[in-house]
N, C-alpha and C positions, 0 to 999 in steps of 0.2 A: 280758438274762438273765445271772445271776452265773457265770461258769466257774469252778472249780474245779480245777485240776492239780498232779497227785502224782507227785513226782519221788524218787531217791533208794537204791528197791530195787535187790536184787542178791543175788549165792549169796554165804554167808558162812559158815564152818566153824561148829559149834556153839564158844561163846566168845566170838566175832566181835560186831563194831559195826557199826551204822548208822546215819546220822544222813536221817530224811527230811523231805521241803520239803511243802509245800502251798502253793502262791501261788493266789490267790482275786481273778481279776477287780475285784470291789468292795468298797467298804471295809467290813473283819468288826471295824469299833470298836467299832462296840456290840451284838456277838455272842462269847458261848460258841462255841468253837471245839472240837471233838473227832476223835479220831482211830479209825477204826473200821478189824476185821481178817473176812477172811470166807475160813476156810479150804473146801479141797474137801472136799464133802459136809456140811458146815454154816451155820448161819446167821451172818450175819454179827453179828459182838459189837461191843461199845465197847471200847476201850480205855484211852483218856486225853483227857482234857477240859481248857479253859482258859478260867476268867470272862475277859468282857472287861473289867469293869470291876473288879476289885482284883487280877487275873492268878493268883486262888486256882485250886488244882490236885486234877484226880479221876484216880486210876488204878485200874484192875481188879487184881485181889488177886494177878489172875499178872502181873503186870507191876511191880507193885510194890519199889523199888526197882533196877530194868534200866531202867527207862524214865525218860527227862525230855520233859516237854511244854514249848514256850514259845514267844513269836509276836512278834512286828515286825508294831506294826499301823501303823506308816509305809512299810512292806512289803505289807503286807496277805498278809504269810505267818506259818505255824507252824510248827514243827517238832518233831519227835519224832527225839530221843539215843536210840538204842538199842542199849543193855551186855548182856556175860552174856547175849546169844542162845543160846535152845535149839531144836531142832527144831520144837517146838511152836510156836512163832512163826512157824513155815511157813505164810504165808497173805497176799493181795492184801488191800494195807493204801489206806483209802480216808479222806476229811477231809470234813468237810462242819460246819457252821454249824449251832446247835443253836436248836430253836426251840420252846418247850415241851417238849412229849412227843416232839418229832418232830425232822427236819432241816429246817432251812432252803431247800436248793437241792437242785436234778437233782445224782444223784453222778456225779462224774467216772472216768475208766479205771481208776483206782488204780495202785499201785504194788506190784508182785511183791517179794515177800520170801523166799527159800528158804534155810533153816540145815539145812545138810548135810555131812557128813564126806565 
């Protein structure tokens, strides 16, 4: 079974960067790659996404320009740069392997993100 683990969170003033990891058990070569956030009391969203195969790039219209997605699939990890943190990006950021309409694997612990003053 493929693991999944999200490394990276942490409290970061509003302004503040992070840069988070996803290392993935098995090789995600020939998987879309995404990055998904799920604050409290919501459903969890996408964020940012990465074909495997031309490394073409999707972000959600709030992330847009803060965020960089990109992966080492001789790592068999992703990463997401994240700039220009606002509160609203308060929320357990999770990675998972896209697979149609769906995820590919069980989602892993995720990773806490809190931007706070």
């Amino acid at each position: 079974q493929v693991q999944l683990v999200e490394s990276g969170g942490g409290l970061v003033q509003p302004g503040g960067s992070l840069r988070l990891s996803c290392s993935v058990s098995g090789s995600i070569l020939n998987y879309a790659v995404g990055w998904f956030r799920q604050a409290p009391g919501k459903e969890r969203e996408g964020v940012s996404c990465i074909n495997g195969n031309d490394g073409s790039t999707y972000y959600a219209d709030s992330v847009k320009g803060r965020f960089t997605i990109s992966r080492d699939n001789a790592k068999n990890t992703v990463y997401l740069q994240m700039k220009n943190l606002k509160p609203e990006d308060t929320a357990v950021y999770y990675c998972n392997a896209i697979r149609g309409e769906s995820v590919a694997f069980s989602w892993g612990q995720g990773t806490q993100v809190t931007v706070s003053a």
